[in-house]
C-alpha angles and dihedrals in degrees: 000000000000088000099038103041121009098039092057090048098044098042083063080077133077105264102237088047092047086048098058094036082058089056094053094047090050095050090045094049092047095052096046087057103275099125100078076057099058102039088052087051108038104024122097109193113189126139082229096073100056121105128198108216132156090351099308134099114226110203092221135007098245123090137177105241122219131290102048089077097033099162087024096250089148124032097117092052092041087051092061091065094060111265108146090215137359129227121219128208146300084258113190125201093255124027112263132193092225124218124336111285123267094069112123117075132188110219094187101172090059094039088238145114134222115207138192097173098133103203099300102180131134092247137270102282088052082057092042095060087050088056100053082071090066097101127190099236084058101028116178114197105247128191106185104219098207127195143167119270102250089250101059106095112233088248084070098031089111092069091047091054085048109055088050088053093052104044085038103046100081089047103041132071097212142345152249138203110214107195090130108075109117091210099070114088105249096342080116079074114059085066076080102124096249102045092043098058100048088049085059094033085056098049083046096059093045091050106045084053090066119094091245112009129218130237117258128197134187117224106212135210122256078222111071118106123234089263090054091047096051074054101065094034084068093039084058089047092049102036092041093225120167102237154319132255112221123232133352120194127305153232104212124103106191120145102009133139120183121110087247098044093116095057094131108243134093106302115221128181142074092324083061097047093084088054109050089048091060102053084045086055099044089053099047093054111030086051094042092239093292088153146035110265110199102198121216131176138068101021110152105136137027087257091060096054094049092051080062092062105043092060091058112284117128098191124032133199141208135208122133091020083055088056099053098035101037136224092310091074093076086045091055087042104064089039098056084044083060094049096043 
């Protein structure tokens, strides 16, 4: 139904509108009674699909990344659908407009998105007030995705990063460390080895100082070349972080097809899917899976998903695979991981 009759309909409509208009609707449908539906249509529920990762144990293995709930507005209604865990963000210190509009593009040839967004978001203690609706009885598992504000030179990032990890630690249920998005000016910058390392040195400090720590995790770029992985294999071994995300978005444009493929952003989507799992791939085994990998990029199938994991992910998340396929591929997800 999603594929054959409300795609069509809603990729009539600019993205970043039909994006907001879905919210609403799902909002609107979930208060009028429709939750109980869709958990009954989309959940899997088998002992089989928890992990046990970092301390936590995730329901199932497949998330929704960052980016589609950026001021946690709609985790409650996300997690009916049958994510295991949401991802929130990425939240800055102070709200921020973002990047001039028009910045999300359909490449619908390529199954793929291109996105300037630039971490609009209405700031980390907006975010913060939404999650203090997330009840125990009730518990959603919640990564918070951080980031700098696009004014606050690198050299003052850390306090940034900071700020979101302190007003965030009592509301989130792990971490992660965004230095990866291409549509902030320079933050590409701070995955350099050295100031990599002090920003998660720094987090580190202020986390192993806490009565009971949170897991953070570090979401890498598709970009990075072998020599700067084996970078941040030995950042996560120094810093003792718990894992990386892989990857975020990228830059590269190679192989695509559609008319609006060079709109300037971080490209996500099925031409993404080879490349993220090699980078999956490359960390698991040159650091002789010493931590969690959660893959992202290019899941559009269950195949896909499963490909992730082979490669070495334990955990795996949607977001622009979940936009063209529809709720049922989490569904299809947890069941071909049963069957696997």
């Amino acid at each position: 139904m999603y594929k054959a009759i409300i795609r069509p309909i809603f990729f009539l409509i600019d993205p970043e509108k039909i994006h907001y208009f879905t919210f609403s609707l799902l909002r609107f449908l979930n208060k009028v009674g429709f939750g109980g539906l869709f958990r009954s249509l989309y959940q899997v529920k088998n002992p089989k699909l928890e992990r046990r990762l970092f301390g936590l144990t995730f329901p199932n293995p497949v998330g929704l990344a960052a980016g589609f709930d950026k001021d946690a507005k709609l985790y409650k209604e996300l997690s009916n659908l049958g994510f295991g865990f949401i991802e929130i963000g990425t939240v800055t210190p102070k709200p921020q407009a973002g990047n001039p509009k028009k910045r999300l593009f359909r490449l619908q040839d390529d199954s793929a998105l291109v996105n300037r967004m630039g971490f609009n978001n209405g700031g980390v203690e907006e975010a913060v007030e939404r999650l203090k609706r997330n009840t125990t009885s009730k518990h959603v598992l919640i990564g918070g995705n951080i980031g700098k504000n696009k004014v606050t030179p690198n050299e003052e990032a850390v306090n940034d990063y900071v700020i979101c990890f302190e007003a965030l630690f009592d509301h989130v249920d792990y971490f992660v460390v965004n230095v990866s998005s291409p549509n902030t000016p320079n933050l590409r910058a701070l995955q350099d080895k050295e100031p990599l390392t002090r920003l998660l040195q720094t987090l580190q400090t202020n986390n192993n100082a806490r009565a009971k720590r949170k897991p953070i995790l570090l979401k890498i770029a598709p970009d990075l070349t072998n020599e700067q992985l084996l970078d941040i294999i030995e950042i996560v071994s120094e810093t003792k972080i718990d894992g990386v995300i892989a990857t975020n978005t990228t830059i590269s444009r190679d192989g695509l097809v559609s008319e609006n493929k060079k709109e300037m952003g971080g490209m996500s989507g099925k031409p993404l899917g080879k490349r993220a799992t090699e980078v999956i791939r490359f960390l698991s085994e040159k650091s002789n899976k010493a931590f969690p990998i959660i893959g992202v990029g290019g899941i559009h199938t269950p195949e896909d998903a499963l490909e992730k994991i082979e490669a070495g992910a334990s955990l795996v998340q949607l977001y622009t695979g979940f936009i063209y396929e529809g709720p049922a591929l989490i569904k299809n997800i947890n069941k071909a991981i049963l069957k696997a």
